[in-house]
C-alpha positions as CSV (number, residue, x, y, z in Angstrom):
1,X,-24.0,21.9,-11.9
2,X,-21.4,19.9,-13.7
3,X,-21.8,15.9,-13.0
4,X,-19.3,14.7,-10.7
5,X,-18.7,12.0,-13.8
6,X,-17.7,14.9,-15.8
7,X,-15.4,16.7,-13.9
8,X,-11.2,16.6,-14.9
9,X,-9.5,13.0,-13.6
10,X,-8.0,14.3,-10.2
11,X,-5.3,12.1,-8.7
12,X,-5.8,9.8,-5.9
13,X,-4.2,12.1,-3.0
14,X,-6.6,15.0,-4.1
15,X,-9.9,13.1,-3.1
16,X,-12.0,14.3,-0.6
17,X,-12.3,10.7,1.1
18,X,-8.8,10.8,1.5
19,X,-8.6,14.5,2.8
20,X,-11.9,13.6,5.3
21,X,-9.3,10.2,6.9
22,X,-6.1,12.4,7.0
23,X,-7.1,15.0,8.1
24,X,-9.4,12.9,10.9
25,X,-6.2,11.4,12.0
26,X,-4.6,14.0,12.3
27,X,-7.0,15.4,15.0
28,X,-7.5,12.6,16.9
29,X,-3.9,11.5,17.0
30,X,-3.7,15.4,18.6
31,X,-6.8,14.9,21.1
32,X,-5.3,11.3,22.0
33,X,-1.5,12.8,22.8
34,X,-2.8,15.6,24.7
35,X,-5.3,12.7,26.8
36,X,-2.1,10.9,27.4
37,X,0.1,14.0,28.6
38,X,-2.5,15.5,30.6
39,X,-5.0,12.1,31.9
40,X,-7.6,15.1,31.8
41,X,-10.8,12.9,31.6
42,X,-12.5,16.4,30.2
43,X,-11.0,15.6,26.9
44,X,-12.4,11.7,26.7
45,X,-15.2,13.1,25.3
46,X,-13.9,14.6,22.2
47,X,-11.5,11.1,21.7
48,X,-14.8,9.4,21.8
49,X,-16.9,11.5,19.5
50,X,-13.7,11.4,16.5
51,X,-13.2,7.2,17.0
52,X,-16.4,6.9,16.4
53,X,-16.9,9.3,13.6
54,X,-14.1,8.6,11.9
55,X,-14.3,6.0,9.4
56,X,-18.3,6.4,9.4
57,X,-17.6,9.8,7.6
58,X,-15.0,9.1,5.9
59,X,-16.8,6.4,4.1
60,X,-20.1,8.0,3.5
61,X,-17.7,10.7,1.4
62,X,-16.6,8.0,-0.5
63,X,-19.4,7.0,-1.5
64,X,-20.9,10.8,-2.1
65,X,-17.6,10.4,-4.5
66,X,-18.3,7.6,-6.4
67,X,-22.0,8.8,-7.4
68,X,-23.9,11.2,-9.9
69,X,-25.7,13.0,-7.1
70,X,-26.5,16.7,-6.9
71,X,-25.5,18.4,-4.3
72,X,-29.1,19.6,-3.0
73,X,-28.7,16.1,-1.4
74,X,-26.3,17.2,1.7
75,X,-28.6,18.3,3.9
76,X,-30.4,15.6,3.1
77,X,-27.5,13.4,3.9
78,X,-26.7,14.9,6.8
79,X,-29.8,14.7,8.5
80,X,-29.7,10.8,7.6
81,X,-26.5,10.5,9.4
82,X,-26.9,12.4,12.4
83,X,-30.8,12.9,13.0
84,X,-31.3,9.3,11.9
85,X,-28.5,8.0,14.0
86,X,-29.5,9.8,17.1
87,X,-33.1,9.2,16.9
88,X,-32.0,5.0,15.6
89,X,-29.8,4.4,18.5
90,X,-32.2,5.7,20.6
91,X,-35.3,4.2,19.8
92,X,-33.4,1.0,19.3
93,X,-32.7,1.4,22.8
94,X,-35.9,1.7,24.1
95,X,-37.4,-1.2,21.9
96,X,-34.9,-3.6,22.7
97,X,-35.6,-2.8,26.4
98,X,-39.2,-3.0,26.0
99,X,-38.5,-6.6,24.2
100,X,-36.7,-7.6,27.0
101,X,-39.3,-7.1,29.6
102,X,-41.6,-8.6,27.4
103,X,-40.0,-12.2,26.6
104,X,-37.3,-12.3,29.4
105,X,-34.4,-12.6,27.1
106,X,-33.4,-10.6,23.6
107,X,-33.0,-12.8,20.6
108,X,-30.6,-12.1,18.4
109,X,-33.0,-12.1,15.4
110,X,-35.3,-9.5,17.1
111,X,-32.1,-6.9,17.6
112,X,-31.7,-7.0,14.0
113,X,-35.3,-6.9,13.2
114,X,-35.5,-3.9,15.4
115,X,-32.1,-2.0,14.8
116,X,-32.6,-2.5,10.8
117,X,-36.1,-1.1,10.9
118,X,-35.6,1.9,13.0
119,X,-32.5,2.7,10.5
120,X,-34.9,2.8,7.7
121,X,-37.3,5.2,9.6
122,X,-35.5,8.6,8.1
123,X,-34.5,7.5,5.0
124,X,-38.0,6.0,4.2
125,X,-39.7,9.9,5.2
126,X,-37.4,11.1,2.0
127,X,-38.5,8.1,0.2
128,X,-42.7,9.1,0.8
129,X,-42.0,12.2,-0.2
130,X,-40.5,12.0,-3.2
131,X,-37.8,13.9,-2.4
132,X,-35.0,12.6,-4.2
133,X,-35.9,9.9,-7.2
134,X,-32.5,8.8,-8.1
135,X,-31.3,5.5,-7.2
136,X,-28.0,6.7,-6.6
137,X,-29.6,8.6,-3.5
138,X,-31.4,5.9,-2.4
139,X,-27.9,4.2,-1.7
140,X,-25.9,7.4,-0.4
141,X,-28.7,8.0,1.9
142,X,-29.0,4.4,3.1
143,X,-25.5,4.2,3.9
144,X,-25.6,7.8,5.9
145,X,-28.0,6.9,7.9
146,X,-26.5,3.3,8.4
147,X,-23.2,5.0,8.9
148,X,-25.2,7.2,11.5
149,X,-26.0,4.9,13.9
150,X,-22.8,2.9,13.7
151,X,-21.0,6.2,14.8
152,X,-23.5,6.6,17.9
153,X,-23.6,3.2,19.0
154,X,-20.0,2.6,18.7
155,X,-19.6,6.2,21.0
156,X,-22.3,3.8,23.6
157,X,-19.3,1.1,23.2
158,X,-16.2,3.3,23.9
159,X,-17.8,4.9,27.0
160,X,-18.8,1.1,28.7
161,X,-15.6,-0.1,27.8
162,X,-13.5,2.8,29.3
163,X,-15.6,2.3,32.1
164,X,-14.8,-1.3,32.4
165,X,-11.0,-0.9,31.6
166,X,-11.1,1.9,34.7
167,X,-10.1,4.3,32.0
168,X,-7.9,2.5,29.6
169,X,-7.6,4.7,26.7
170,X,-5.5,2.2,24.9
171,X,-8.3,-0.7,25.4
172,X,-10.8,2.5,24.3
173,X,-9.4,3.0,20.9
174,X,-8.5,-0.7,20.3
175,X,-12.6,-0.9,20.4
176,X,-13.0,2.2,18.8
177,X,-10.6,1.0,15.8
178,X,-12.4,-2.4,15.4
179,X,-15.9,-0.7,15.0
180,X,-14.9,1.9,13.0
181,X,-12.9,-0.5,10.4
182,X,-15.8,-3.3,10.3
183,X,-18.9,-0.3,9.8
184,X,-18.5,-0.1,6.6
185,X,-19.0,-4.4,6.1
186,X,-22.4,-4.1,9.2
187,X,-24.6,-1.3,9.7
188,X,-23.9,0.6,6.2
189,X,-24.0,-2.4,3.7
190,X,-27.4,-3.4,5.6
191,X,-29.3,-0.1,5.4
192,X,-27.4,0.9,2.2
193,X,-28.8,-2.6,0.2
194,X,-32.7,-1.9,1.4
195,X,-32.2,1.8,0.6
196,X,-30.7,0.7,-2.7
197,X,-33.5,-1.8,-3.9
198,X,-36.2,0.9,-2.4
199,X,-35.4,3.4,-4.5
200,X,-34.6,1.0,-7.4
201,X,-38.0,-0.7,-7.3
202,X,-39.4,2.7,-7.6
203,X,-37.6,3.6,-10.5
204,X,-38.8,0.3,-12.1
205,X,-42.6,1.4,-12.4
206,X,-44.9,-1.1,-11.2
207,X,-43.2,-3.9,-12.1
208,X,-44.1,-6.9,-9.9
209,X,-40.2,-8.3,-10.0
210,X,-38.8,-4.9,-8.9
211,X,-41.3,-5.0,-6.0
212,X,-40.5,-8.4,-4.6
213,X,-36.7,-7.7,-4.4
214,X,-37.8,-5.0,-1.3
215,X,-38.9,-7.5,1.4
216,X,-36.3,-9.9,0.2
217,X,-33.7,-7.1,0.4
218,X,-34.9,-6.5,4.0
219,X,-35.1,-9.8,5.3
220,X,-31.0,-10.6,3.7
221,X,-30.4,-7.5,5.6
222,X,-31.9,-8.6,9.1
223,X,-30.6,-12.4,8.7
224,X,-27.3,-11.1,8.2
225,X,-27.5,-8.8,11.0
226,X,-28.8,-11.2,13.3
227,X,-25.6,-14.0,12.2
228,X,-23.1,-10.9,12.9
229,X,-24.5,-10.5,16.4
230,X,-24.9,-14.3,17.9
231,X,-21.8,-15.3,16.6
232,X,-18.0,-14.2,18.0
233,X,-16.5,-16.3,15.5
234,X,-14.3,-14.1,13.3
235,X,-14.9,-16.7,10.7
236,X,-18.5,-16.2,10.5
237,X,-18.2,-12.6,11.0
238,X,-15.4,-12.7,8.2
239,X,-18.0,-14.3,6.3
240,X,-20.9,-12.2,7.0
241,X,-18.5,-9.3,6.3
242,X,-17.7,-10.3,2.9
243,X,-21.0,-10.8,2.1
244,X,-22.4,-7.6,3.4
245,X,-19.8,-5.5,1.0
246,X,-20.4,-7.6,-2.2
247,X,-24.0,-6.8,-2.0
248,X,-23.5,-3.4,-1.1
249,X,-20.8,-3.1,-3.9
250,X,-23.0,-4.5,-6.7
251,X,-25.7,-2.0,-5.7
252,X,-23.2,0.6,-5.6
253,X,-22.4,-0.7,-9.5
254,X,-25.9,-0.8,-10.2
255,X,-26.8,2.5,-9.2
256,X,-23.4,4.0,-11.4
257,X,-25.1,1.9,-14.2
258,X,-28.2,3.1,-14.2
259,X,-27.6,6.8,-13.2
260,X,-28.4,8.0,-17.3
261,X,-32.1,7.9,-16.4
262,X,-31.3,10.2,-14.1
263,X,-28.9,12.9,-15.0
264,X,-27.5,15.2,-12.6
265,X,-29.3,18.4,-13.4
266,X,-26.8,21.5,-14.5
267,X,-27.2,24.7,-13.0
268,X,-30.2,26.5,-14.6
269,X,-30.2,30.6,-14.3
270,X,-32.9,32.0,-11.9
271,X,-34.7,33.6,-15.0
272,X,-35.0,30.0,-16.5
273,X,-35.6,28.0,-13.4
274,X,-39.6,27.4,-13.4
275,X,-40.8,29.3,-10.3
276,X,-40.8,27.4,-6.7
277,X,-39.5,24.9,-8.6
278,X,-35.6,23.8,-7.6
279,X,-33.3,23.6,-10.9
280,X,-32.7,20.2,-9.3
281,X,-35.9,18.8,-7.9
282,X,-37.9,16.0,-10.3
283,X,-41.3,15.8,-9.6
């Protein structure tokens, strides 16, 4: 299979990022008109499900752009984003509650404790297993599976607010547009930096610098998390923003760096290809 880093320069309007937001648009611009026309609440549903999965895919495409990762990754990926987002919100859900009971009130340090671990909890099964030892999908798979759980919980977020606006569709997708814009800055560049420094550490051997970096990469993750949710400032939450994407980014520009220690495998011929053996796997 030929690296994506080798393929022909395409021009901007043919990337796939771009073709994933148009063509999202498109469709929920359709499913929004036809809400309007019709106030036919069976449809809220589907304006919902694309607001909140809009920009999430969108973005994790761009990334998948942007890196030297074989393709074998994709179901990979998607289990990340859906499977981990699911179970994520879920069990976030049901530990935040139990939390709750348990100390009569729900600091904001233990929601991002809780939401940034249970992230982790699919991404880190791939990550026993071996299954995929190049940095670069330590990061694409990070920001699925924090991309995931953005799209679910902001789904949570559109259904109480249409609820509370008595079914404002324009309030709706004023929250849906807010969520999906700021994702990318929250729940992706959080799980995306751990994932990133997981993988890297790995690929650093037993190096007792690489190693460190994990628990601090964590902790940065859950502080930052934790200052997003107690405050309403939009200057903090600017801040906390800007922050989130430049640590992301340079991960994203490490990864790109370091991705000739692990070449993207070509295509090997089922007569070469070791037997039970994927031409891609590296054990």
């Amino acid at each position: 299979m030929a690296r994506l880093s080798d393929s022909p320069a395409r021009p901007l309007v043919g990337a796939a990022w771009l073709r994933t937001l148009g063509t999202g648009l498109v469709l929920y611009l359709i499913v929004t008109v036809a809400t309007v026309a019709t106030d036919n609440p069976h449809l809220v549903p589907s304006l919902l499900m694309l607001g909140a999965l809009l920009i999430p895919v969108t973005f994790v495409v761009y990334v998948f752009e942007r890196l030297s990762v074989a393709a074998d990754v994709l179901p990979a990926l998607a289990a990340c984003f859906v499977v981990g987002g699911l179970v994520g919100t879920a069990a976030a859900a049901v530990l935040e509650y139990e939390t709750l009971l348990d100390l009569g009130a729900l600091p904001m340090l233990a929601v991002g404790l809780i939401e940034e671990s249970v992230k982790l909890a699919l991404p880190l099964l791939l990550f026993l297993r071996r299954r995929f030892l190049d940095p670069s999908a330590g990061v694409l798979l990070g920001v699925a599976a924090g991309m995931g759980f953005a799209s679910f919980e902001t789904m949570g977020y559109g259904l109480v607010e249409l609820i509370q606006s008595h079914g404002s569709i324009g309030a709706t997708e004023a929250l849906l547009a807010v969520r999906g814009v700021l994702s990318p800055a929250n729940h992706a560049a959080w799980t995306g930096l751990v994932c990133a420094v997981l993988w890297r550490a790995r690929a650093g051997g037993q190096a007792a610098d690489s190693r460190l970096w994990i628990p601090a990469a964590f902790i940065t993750a859950v502080v930052l998390h934790s200052l997003w949710d107690a405050t309403g400032s939009p200057a903090v939450r600017g801040m906390v923003a800007l922050l989130s994407i430049a640590l992301l980014a340079s991960q994203l520009r490490a990864a790109q760096r370091d991705r000739s220690r692990y070449p993207t495998p070509r295509t090997v011929s089922k007569l070469s290809a070791p037997k039970g053996r994927s031409s891609f796997s590296r054990r």
